[in-house]
C-alpha positions as CSV (number, residue, x, y, z in Angstrom):
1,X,0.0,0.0,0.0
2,X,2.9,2.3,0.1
3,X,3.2,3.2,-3.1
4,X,-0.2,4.0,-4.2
5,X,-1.0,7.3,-5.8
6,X,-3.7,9.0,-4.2
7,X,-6.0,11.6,-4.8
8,X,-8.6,13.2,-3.0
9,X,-12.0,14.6,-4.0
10,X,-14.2,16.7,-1.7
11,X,-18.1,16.3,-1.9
12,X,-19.7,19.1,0.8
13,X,-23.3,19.1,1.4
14,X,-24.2,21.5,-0.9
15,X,-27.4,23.0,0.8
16,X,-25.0,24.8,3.5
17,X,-22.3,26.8,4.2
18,X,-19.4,24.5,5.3
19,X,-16.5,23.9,3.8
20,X,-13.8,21.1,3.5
21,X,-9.9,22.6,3.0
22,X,-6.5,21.4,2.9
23,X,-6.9,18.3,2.6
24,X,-4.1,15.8,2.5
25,X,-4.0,11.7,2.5
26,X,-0.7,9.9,2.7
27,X,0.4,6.3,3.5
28,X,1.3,5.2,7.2
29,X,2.3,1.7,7.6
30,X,-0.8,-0.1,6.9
31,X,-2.7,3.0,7.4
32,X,-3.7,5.7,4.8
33,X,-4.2,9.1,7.0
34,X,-6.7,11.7,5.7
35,X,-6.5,15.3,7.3
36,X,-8.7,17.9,6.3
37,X,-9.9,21.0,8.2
38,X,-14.3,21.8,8.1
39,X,-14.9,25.1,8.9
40,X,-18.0,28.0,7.9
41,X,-20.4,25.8,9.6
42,X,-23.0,27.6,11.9
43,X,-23.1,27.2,15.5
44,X,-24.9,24.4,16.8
45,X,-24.0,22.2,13.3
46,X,-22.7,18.4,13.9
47,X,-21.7,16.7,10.9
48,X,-21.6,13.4,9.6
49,X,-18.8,12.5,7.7
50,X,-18.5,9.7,5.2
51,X,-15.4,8.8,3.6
52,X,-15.3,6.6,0.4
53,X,-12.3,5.1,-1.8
54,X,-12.4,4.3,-6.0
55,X,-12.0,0.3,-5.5
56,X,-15.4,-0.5,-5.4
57,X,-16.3,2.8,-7.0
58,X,-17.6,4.7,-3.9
59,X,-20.6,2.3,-3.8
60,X,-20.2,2.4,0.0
61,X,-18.4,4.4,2.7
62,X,-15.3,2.7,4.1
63,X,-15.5,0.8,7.9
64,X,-12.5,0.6,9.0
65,X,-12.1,4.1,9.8
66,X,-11.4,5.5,13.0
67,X,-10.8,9.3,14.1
68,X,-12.6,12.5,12.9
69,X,-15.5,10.7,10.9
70,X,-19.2,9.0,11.6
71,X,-21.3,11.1,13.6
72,X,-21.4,13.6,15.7
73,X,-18.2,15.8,14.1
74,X,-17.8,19.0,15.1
75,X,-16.4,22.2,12.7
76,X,-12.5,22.6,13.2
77,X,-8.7,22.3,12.0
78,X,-6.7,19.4,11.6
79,X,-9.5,16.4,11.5
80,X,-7.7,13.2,10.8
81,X,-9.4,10.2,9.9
82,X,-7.0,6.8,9.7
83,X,-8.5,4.0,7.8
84,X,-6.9,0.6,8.2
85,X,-6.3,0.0,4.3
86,X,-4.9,-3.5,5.0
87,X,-7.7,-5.1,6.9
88,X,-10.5,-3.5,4.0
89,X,-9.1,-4.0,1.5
90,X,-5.9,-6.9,1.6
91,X,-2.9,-6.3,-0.2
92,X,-5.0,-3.5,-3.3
93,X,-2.8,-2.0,-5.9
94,X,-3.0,0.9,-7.5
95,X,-3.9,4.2,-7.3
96,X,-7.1,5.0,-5.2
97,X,-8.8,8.4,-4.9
98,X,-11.2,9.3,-1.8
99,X,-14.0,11.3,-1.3
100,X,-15.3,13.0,2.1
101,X,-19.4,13.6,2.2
102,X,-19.6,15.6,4.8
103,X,-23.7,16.1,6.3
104,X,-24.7,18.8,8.3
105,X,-27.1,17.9,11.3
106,X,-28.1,21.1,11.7
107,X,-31.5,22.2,14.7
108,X,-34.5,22.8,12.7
109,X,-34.6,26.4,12.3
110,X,-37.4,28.6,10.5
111,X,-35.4,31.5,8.8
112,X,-38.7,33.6,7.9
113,X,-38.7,37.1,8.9
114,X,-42.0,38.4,7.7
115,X,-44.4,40.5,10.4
116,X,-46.9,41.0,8.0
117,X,-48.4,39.0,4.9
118,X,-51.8,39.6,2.3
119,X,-54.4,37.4,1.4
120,X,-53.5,36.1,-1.8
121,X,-49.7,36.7,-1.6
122,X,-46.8,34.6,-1.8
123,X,-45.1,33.8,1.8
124,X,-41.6,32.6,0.7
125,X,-40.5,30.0,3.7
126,X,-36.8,29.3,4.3
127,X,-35.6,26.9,6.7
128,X,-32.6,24.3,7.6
129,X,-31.4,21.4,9.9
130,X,-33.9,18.7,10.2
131,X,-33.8,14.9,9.2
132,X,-33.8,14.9,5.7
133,X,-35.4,11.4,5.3
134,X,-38.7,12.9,7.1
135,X,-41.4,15.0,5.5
136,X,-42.1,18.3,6.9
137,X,-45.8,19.1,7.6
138,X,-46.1,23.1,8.0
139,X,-49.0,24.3,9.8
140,X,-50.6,27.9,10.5
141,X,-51.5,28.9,14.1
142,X,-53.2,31.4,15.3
143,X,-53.2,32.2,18.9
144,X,-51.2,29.1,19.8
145,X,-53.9,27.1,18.7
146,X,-53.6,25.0,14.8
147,X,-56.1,26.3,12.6
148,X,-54.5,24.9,9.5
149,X,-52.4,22.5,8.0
150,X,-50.2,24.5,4.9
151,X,-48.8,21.3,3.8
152,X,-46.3,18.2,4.5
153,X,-43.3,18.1,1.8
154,X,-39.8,16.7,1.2
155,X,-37.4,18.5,3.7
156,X,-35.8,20.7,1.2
157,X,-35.6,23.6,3.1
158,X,-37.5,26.5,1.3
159,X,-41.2,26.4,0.2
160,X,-43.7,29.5,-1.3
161,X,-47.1,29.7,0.6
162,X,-49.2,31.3,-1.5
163,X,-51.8,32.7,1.5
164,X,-55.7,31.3,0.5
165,X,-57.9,35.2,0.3
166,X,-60.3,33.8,2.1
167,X,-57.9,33.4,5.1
168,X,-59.3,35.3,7.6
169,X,-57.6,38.5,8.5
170,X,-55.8,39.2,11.7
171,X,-52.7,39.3,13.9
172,X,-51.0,36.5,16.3
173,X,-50.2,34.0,13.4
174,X,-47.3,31.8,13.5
175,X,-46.0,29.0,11.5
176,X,-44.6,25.8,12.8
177,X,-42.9,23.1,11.2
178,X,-43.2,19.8,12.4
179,X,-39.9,17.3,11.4
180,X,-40.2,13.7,13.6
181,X,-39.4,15.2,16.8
182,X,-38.5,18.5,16.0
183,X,-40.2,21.9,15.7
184,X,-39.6,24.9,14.9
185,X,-41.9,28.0,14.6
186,X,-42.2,31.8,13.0
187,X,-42.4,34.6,14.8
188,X,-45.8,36.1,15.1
189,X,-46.9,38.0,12.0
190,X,-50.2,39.7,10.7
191,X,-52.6,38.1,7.9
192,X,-54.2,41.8,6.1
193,X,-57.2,42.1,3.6
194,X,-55.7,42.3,0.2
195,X,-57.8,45.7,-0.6
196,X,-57.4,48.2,3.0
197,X,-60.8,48.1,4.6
198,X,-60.8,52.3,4.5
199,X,-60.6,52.1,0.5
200,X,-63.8,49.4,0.5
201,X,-65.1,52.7,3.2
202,X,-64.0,55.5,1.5
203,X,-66.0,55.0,-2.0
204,X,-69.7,54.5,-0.7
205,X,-69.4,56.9,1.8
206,X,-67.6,59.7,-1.1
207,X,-71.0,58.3,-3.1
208,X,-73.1,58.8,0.3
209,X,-71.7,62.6,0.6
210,X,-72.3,63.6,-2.9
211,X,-76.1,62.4,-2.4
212,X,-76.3,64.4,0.7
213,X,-74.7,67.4,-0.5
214,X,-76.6,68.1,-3.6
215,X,-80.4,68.4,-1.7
216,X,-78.9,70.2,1.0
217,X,-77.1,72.8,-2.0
218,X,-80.8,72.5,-3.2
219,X,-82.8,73.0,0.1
220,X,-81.1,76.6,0.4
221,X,-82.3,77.7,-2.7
222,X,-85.8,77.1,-2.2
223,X,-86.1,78.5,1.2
224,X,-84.3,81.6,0.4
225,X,-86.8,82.3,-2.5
226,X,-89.7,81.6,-0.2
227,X,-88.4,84.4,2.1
228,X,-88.0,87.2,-0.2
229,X,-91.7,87.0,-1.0
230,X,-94.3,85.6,1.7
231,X,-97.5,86.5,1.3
232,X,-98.2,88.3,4.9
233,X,-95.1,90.5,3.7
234,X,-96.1,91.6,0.4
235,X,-100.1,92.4,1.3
């Protein structure tokens, strides 16, 4: 095993921030020792990290691996994983090139910001963390209390509510998603009418005003003639 070429390809989750650098993997004995540093994670992240090898074309991750890898990683410099090449794999060779997966277990967090939303708009939802082999079920409260469900949908972390208009208006709404055992919720935010309540208001009563006006404009008229010439005056 000694004098096998290898290289080294890197394969991040790509729905987060995290990175994999300076990576290096060199023989040790019967060992091959990987180093590698995982850093622009987000506090809170554990990772799972996977490493695979070219002879049985990264079907499965290796097992004889020990160090810095499985679950429960933490973001830092200088991770070493040792794999025991011999024991795997007997007496391989040629060159081999590796690959670290690295996937974030990340709290289920709900990123939206939103205090306020219209009936008949689009709420754009943004979340991460969660068990990505569970459906998510979103659901609307109001109050504390579940008055809807939104929907239940692959954990992919983003979704575009489109708010129903007959939703009824109001304040102390929240969101929650629901992922196995986790959940996470919005901050409170208000549902509004999609037309303001003082436009539907403000053209009847301009209509009402213009109705009033005009008999009143006309009620003057008339009285003001009868005064100029009642009949106890003029006889």
């Amino acid at each position: 095993m000694r004098n096998l070429v290898f290289f080294l390809f890197l394969v991040p989750l790509l729905s987060f921030s995290q990175k994999i650098e300076n990576t290096k993997a060199e023989a040790s004995g019967e060992k091959i020792i990987i180093t590698y540093d995982l850093t622009q994670g987000e506090p809170g992240d554990t990772y799972t990290i996977s490493l695979f090898a070219s002879h049985n074309n990264f079907s499965k991750p290796l097992s004889k691996v020990f160090g810095d890898v499985g679950q429960g990683v933490q973001e830092g410099k200088g991770k070493r994983i040792e794999w025991e090449s011999k024991v795997e794999v007997g007496n391989y060779k040629g060159a081999l090139t590796f690959e670290i997966e690295a996937i974030v277990i990340a709290p289920l967090t709900l990123k939206t910001e939103a205090t306020s939303t219209k009936r008949g708009k689009t709420l754009p939802l943004r979340w991460r963390g969660g068990d990505h082999n569970q459906n998510v079920k979103i659901e609307l409260l109001k109050g504390g209390d579940v008055v809807g469900v939104v929907g239940t949908l692959s954990n992919k972390g983003f979704y575009e509510w489109n708010v129903p208009g007959k939703q009824p208006a109001g304040k102390d709404y929240t969101l929650r998603l629901v992922n196995g055992r986790e959940t996470a919720s919005s901050q409170p935010f208000a549902i509004k009418p999609k037309i303001p309540m003082w436009v539907k208001i403000a053209i009847p009563v301009a209509a009402l005003g213009a109705i009033l006006v005009l008999p009143k404009s006309s009620s003057e008229n008339a009285t003001s003639t009868r005064l100029t010439g009642p009949p106890d005056i003029l006889n």
